[in-house]
C-alpha positions in Angstrom: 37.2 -60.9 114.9 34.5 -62.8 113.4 35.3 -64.9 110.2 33.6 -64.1 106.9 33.2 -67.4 105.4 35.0 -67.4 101.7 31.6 -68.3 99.8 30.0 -64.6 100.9 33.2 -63.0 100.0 32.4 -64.3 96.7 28.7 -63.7 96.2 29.7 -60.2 96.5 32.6 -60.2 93.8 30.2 -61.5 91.5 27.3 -58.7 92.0 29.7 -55.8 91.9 31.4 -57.2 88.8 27.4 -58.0 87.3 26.8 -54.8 88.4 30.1 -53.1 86.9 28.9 -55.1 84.0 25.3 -53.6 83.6 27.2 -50.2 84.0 29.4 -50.5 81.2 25.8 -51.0 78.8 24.9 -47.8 80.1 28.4 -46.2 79.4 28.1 -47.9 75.5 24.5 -46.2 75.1 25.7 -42.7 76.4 23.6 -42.8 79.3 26.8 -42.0 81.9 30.4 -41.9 81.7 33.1 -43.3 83.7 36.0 -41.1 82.5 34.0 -37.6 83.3 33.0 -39.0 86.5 34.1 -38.6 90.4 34.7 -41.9 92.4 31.5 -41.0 94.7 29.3 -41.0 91.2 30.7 -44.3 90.1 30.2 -46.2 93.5 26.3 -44.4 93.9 25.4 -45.5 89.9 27.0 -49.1 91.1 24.8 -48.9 94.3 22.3 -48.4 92.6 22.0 -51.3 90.0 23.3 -53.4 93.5 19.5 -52.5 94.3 18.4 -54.1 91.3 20.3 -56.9 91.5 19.4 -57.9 94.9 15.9 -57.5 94.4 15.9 -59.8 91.5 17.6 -62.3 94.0 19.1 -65.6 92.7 18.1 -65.2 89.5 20.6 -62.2 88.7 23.1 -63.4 91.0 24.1 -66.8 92.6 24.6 -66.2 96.2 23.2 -62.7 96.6 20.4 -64.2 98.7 22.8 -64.7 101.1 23.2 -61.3 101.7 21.4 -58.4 102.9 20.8 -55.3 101.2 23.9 -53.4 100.2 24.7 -49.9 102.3 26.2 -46.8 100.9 28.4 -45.0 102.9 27.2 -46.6 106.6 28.2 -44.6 109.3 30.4 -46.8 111.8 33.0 -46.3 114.4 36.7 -46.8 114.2 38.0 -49.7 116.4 38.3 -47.8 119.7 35.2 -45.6 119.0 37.6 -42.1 119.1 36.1 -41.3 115.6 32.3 -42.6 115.3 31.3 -41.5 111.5 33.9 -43.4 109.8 32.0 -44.3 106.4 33.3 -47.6 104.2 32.0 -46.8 100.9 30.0 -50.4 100.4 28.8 -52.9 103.3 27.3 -56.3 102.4 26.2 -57.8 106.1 25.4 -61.9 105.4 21.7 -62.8 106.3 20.9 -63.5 109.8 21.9 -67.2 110.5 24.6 -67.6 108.7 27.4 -66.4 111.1 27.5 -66.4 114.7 27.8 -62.9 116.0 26.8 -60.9 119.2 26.3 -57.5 117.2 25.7 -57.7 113.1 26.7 -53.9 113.1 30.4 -54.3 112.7 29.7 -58.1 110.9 30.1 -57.2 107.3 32.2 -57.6 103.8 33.3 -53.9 104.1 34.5 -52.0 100.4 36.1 -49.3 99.8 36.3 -47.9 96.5 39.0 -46.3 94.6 39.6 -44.9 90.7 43.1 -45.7 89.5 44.2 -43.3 86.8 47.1 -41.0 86.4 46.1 -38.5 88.5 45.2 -41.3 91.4 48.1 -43.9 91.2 48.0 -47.4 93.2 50.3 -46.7 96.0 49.0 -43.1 97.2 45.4 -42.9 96.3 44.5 -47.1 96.4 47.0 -48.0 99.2 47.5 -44.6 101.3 43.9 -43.4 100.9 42.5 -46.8 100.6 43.5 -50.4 102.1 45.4 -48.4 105.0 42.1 -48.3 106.4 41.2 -51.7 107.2 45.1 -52.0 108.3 45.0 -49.5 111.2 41.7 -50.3 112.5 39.2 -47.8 110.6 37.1 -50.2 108.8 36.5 -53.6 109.2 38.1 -54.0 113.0 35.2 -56.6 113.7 35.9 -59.3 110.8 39.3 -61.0 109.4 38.0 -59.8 105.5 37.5 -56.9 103.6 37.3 -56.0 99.8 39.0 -53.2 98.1 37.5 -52.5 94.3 39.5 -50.3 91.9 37.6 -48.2 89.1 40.5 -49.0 86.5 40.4 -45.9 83.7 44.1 -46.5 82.3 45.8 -49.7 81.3 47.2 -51.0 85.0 45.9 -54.2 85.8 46.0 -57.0 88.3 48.1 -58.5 89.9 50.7 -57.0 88.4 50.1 -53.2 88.8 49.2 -53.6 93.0 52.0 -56.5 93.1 54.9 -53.9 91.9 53.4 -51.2 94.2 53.1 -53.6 97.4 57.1 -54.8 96.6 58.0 -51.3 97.7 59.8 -51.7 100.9 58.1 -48.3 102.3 55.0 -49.0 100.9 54.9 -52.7 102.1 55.7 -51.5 105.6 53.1 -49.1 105.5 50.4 -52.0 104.6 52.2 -54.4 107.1 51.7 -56.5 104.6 51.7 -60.2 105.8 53.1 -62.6 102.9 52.7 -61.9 98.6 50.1 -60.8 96.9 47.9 -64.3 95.9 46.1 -64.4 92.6 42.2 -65.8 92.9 39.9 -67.0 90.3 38.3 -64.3 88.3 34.5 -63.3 89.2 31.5 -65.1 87.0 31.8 -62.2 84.8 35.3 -62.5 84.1 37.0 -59.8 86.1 40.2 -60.4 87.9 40.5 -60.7 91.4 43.6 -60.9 93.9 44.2 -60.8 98.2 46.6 -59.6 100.6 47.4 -60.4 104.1 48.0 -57.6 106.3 49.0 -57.8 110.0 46.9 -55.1 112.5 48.4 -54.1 115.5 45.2 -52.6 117.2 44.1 -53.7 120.1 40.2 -53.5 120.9 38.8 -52.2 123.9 39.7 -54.7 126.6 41.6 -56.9 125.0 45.0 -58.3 126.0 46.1 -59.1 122.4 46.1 -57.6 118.9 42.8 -57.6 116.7 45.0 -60.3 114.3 45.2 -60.5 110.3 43.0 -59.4 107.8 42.8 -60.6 104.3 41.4 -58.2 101.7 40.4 -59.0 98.3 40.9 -56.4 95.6 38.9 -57.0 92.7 39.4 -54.5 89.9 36.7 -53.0 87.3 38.1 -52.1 84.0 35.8 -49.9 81.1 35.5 -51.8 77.9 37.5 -49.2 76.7 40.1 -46.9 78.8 39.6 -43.5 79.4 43.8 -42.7 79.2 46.9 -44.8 78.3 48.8 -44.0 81.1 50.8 -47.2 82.9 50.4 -48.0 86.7 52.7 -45.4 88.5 54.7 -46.4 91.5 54.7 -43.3 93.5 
């Protein structure tokens, strides 16, 4: 797998939480609402302002430059090409240059996006519908990072609400998770951001030994207020 350096990584945690940010003044004048809407309305509003953001360039964003514009929902194989319209939510793919690669298609920060609420806890809808993905070879088979983002409409927060779902022994074997949960620096705009190691068993096509590790960020968005109370559930 090719190795996303750490400094594009966090050029795009910093325009997704800029853009969760310019969001949220659109929430506060009425203009959309995160509580009445779906997780594909969220992410396309987001992509959106992303557009924006990346034609304004260095002035909205340090690092953005460094990236290409952002893709909604890119169709992509799986790791063995057996299902070929696998869609990650978000790609960021770095500028040409900055990595070495033989193919830029599978050379990207892939997201997928995910609401957290009561009626979508972590471990089933963020973990089973979500970061199982880049674990068993859907998503991001071609790079050793990925980035999940949680749309956070209750009170559950990082680390702690992923940390207590990931020390589930079934759960944890289910994300062959690879070491703790580590707690990064928050984004420029203030949001918190943690990663997890998680072994893949996969082999590609011709190879002789498994596709290796992938880290995955997780970088949750919260609403300035919460749309429900409810705690993080661990089921």
């Amino acid at each position: 797998p090719v190795r996303i350096p750490e400094f594009l990584v966090i050029a795009v945690q910093n325009v997704l939480s800029k853009a969760w940010h310019i969001l949220q003044e659109d929430v506060s004048q009425g203009h959309f609402s995160i509580c009445d809407s779906t997780e594909d309305q969220i992410t396309e509003r987001l992509y959106m302002i992303l557009g924006e953001l990346d034609a304004a360039g260095e002035d909205a964003v340090q690092g953005v430059t460094d990236l290409q514009s952002p893709v909604r929902e890119g169709n992509i194989r799986n790791f063995n090409g057996q299902h070929p319209d696998k869609q990650p939510d978000l790609a960021f793919r770095p500028k040409r240059g900055l990595i070495s690669t033989g193919n830029t298609v599978p050379t990207a920060i892939f997201i997928e996006c995910k609401p957290i609420d009561a009626r979508h806890p972590v471990p089933s809808t963020y973990c089973r519908e979500g970061l199982i993905r880049f674990v068993n070879g859907d998503y991001a088979w071609g790079v050793d990072r990925a980035m999940m983002v949680g749309y956070v409409r209750n009170v559950c927060t990082l680390p702690g609400g992923l940390s207590t779902a990931l020390k589930n022994p079934t759960l944890a074997g289910q994300m062959q998770c690879a070491g703790s949960l580590e707690v990064l620096p928050c984004t420029a705009s203030g949001y918190p951001v943690c990663q997890s190691a998680h072994t893949r068993t996969f082999h590609l096509p011709g190879a002789a030994n498994p596709v290796g590790n992938i880290t995955v960020s997780h970088l949750w968005l919260h609403s300035s207020e919460p749309c429900e109370h409810s705690q993080c559930r661990d089921f």
